[in-house]
C-alpha positions in Angstrom: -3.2 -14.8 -23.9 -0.1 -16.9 -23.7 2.3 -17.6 -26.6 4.5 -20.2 -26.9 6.6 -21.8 -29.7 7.1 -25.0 -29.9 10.5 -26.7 -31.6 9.9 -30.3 -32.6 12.0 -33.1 -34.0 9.9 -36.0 -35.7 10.5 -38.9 -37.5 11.7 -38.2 -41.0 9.2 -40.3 -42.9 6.0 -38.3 -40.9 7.1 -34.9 -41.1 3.7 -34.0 -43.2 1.2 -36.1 -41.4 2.9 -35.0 -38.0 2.3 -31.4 -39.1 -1.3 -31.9 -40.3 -2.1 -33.4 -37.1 -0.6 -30.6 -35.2 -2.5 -27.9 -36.9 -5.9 -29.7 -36.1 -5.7 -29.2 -32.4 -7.4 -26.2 -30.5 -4.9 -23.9 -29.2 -2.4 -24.0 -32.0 -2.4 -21.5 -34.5 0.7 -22.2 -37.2 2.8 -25.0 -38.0 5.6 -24.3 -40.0 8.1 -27.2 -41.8 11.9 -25.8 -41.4 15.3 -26.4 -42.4 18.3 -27.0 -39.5 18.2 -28.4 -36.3 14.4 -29.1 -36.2 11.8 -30.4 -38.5 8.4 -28.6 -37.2 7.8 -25.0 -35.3 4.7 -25.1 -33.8 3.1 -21.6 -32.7 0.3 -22.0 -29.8 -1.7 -19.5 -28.9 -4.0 -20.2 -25.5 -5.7 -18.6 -23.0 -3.9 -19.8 -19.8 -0.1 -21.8 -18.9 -2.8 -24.4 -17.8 -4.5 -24.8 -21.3 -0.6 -24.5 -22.2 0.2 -27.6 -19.7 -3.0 -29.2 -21.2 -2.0 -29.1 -24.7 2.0 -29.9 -24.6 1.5 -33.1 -21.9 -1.5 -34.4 -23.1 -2.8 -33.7 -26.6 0.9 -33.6 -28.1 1.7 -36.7 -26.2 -1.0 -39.1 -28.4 0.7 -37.6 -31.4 2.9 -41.0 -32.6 6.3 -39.4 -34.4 6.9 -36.7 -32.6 11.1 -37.5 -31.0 11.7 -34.5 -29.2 10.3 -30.9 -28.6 11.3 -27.9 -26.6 8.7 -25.6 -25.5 9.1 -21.9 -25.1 7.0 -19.4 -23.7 7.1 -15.9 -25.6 7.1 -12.9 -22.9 6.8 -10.2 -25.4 6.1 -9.3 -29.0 7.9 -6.7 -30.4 6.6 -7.1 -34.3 3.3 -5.6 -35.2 3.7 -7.8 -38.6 0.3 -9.7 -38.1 -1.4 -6.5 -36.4 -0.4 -3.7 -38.9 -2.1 -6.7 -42.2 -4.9 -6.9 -39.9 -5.9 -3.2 -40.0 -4.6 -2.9 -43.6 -7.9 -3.6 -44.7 -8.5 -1.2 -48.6 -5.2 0.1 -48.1 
């Protein structure tokens, strides 16, 4: 599994449809609206850095509003956050 989060500066105006958009496609799990330097963090979750390829030069690039992203890949998680509410389960 490769992670990767995605930073992404869009037109003011299409923040909400941009994000709505992005959360349709295969391969990305949460899109977050933020405050500072950026106006979208997209977290992608895929099975391969060609799937990864796939998704940031082809499907982002039909997405009209998006001005700017930078990709990066995750190496390592370190929080068990979403593992630990998983198995949580009656507790």
């Amino acid at each position: 599994m490769v992670t990767s989060i995605i930073l992404m500066n869009v037109e003011r105006q299409k923040i909400s449809e941009t994000a709505e958009k992005l959360a349709g496609i295969d391969g990305i799990s949460e899109v977050y609206s933020v405050s500072g330097k950026y106006d979208l963090v997209v977290i992608v979750r895929v099975q391969s850095n060609d799937d990864l390829a796939n998704l940031v030069t082809k499907k982002l690039q039909v997405i009209d509003h998006i001005v700017k992203t930078e990709t990066m890949l995750a190496f390592r998680a370190f929080s068990r956050h979403d593992l630990d509410a998983m198995f949580a389960v009656g507790m």
